[in-house]
C-alpha positions in Angstrom: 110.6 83.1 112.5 108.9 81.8 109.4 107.7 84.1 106.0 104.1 83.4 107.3 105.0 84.9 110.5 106.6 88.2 109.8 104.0 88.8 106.6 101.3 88.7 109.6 103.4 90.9 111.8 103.8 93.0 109.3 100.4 93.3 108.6 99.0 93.6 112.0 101.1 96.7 112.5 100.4 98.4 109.4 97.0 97.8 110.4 97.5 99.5 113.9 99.1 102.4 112.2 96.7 103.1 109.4 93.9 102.5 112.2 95.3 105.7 113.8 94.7 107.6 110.6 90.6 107.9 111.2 90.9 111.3 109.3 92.3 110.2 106.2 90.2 106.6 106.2 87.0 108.6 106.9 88.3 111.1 104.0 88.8 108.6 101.5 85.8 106.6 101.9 83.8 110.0 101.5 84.7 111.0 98.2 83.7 108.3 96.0 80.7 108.4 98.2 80.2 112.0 97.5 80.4 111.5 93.7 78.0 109.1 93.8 75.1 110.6 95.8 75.8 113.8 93.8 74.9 112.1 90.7 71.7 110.2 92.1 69.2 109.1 91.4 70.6 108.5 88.1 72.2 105.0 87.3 75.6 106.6 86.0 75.9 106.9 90.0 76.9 103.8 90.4 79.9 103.5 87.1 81.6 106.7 89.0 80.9 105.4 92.8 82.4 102.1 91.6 85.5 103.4 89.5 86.0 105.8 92.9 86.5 103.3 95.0 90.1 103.0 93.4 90.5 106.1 95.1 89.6 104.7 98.7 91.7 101.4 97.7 94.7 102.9 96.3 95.1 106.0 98.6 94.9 103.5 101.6 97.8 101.7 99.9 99.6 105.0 99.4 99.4 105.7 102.6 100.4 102.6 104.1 104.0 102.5 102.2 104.8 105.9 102.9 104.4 105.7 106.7 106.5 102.6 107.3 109.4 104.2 104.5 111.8 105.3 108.2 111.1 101.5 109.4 111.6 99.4 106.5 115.1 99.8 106.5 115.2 99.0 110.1 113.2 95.7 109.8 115.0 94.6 106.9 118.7 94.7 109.2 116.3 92.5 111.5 116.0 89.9 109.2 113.1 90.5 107.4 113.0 90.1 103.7 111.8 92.9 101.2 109.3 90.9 100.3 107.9 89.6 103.0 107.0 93.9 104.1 105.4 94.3 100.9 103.4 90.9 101.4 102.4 91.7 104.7 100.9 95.2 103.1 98.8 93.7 100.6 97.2 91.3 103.1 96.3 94.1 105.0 95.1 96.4 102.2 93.2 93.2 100.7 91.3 92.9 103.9 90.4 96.7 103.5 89.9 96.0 99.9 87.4 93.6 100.5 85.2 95.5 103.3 84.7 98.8 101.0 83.9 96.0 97.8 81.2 94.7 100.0 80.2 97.8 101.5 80.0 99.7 98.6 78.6 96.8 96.2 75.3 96.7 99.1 75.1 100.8 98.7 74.8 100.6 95.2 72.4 97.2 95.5 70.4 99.2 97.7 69.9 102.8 96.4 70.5 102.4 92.8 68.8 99.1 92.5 70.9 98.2 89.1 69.5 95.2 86.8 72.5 94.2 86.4 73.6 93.0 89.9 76.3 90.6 88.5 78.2 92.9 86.8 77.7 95.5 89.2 79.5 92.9 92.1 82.2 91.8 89.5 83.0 95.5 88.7 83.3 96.6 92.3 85.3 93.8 92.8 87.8 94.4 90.1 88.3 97.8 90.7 89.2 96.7 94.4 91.4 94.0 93.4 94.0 96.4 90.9 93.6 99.6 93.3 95.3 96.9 95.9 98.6 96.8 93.8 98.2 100.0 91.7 98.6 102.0 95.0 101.6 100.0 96.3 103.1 101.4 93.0 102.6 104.8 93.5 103.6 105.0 96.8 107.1 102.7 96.0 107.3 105.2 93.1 106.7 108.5 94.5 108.6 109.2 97.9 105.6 111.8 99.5 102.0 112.0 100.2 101.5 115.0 97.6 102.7 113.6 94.6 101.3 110.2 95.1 97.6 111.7 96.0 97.9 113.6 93.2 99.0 111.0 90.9 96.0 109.1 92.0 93.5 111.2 91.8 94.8 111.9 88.2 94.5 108.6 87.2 91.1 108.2 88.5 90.2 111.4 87.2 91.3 110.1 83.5 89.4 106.8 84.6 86.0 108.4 85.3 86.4 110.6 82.3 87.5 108.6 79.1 84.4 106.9 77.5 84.5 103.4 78.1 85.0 102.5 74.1 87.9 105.1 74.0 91.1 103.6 72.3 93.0 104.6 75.0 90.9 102.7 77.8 92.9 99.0 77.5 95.9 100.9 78.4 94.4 102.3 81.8 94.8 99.8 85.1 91.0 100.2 85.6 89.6 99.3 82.2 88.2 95.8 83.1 86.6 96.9 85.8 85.3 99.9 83.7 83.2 97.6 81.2 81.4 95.6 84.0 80.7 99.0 85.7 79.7 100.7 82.6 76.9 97.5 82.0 75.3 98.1 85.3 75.1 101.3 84.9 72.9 100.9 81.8 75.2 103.7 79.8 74.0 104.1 76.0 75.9 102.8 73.4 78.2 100.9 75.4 79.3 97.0 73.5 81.7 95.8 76.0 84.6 93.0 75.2 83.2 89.5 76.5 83.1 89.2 80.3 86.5 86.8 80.4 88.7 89.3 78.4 88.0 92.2 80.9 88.7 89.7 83.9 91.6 89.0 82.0 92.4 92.6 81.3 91.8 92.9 85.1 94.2 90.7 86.6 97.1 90.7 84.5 97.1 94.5 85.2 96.7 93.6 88.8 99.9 91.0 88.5 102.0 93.6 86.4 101.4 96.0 89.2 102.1 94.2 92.0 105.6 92.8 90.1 106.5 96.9 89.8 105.6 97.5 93.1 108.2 94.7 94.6 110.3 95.4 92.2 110.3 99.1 93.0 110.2 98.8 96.8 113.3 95.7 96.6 115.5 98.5 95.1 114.3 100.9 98.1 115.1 99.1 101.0 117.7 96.2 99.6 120.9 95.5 101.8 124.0 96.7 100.3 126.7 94.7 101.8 130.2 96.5 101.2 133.4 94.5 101.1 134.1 95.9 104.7 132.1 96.5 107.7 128.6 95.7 108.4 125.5 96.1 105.7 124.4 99.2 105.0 121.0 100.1 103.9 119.7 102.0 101.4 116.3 103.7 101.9 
């Protein structure tokens, strides 16, 4: 069976399982959601109902590694490489990724009516693009559902409340995101970095991410092959 193959299998049942979890989806799509009609009709709406959707994004991801942790080790004695399992999960969560960008980015379009539609699109976007690989890490990381929501919603929490100029915002995963969000949202006194440094910012966050993540997960589930008898696997 080819790479392409099993990263589709893979993906297909992840999909089937998180499918089952209609509480949780519905939950995590209602928070950000909350936040921002709580803070309407004023445009800062749309900067915390963008920067939440890391929440939606990443807790999806979360949620996906955890569930498949007793199968993993399972699939990998089948054949299946580590990362080829963690390839099939982003293409999944990409797919989700890329319905709540849209779905949220038309909300926003349509209730808040920002000038700046470009930036609001490109933030959205962003923020759905690193959540993808920032909660791979977590949930690699952190071996239960607790820690790992909480470690989210801490980071998101930090996110939402730093001011965008802050020194320590370039270190955060969301701070190119943050900028484009922080335009549309017309907030006062905000002189973002040039559009191309906070893609940049942006991406190589989502890259260095998505290397812990494999790397993290590789160590998880990799075959330990002793000098006698058949490979073992650690989980």
């Amino acid at each position: 069976m080819s790479s392409a193959r099993r990263i589709v299998i893979v993906a297909a049942m992840q999909g089937r399982d998180l499918g089952r979890r209609y509480v949780a989806i519905a939950l995590m799509v209602a928070l950000p959601l909350v936040f921002y009609f709580a803070l309407l009709p004023g445009h800062y709406a749309v900067f915390v109902g963008g920067i939440g959707l890391a929440w939606s994004v990443s807790a999806a991801g979360l949620f996906v590694v955890l569930a498949s942790r007793e199968t993993d080790p399972r699939l990998v004695l089948a054949g299946y490489r580590p990362w080829e399992l963690l390839a099939g999960r982003w293409l999944l969560l990409e797919g989700v990724a890329a319905i709540l960008i849209g779905a949220f980015a038309l909300l926003f379009i349509a209730i808040s009516r920002p000038a700046a539609l470009t930036e609001l699109v490109v933030g959205v976007a962003l923020t759905g693009i690193v959540a993808v690989p920032l909660g791979l890490a977590i949930g690699s990381f952190l071996p239960r559902e607790l820690e790992g929501t909480l470690a989210i919603i801490a980071l998101v929490g930090i996110e939402l409340s730093l001011p965008t100029d802050s020194s320590v915002a370039p270190f955060l995963p969301l701070y190119g995101s943050q900028q484009f969000l922080a335009v549309a949202a017309g907030l006062q006194g905000v002189s973002p970095p040039p559009a191309q440094v906070s893609v940049a910012y942006a991406l190589a966050y989502t890259a260095a991410l998505m290397l812990l993540a494999a790397l993290l997960w590789t160590l998880r589930v990799r075959v330990k092959r002793p000098h006698h008898g058949p490979p073992s696997v650690r989980s």
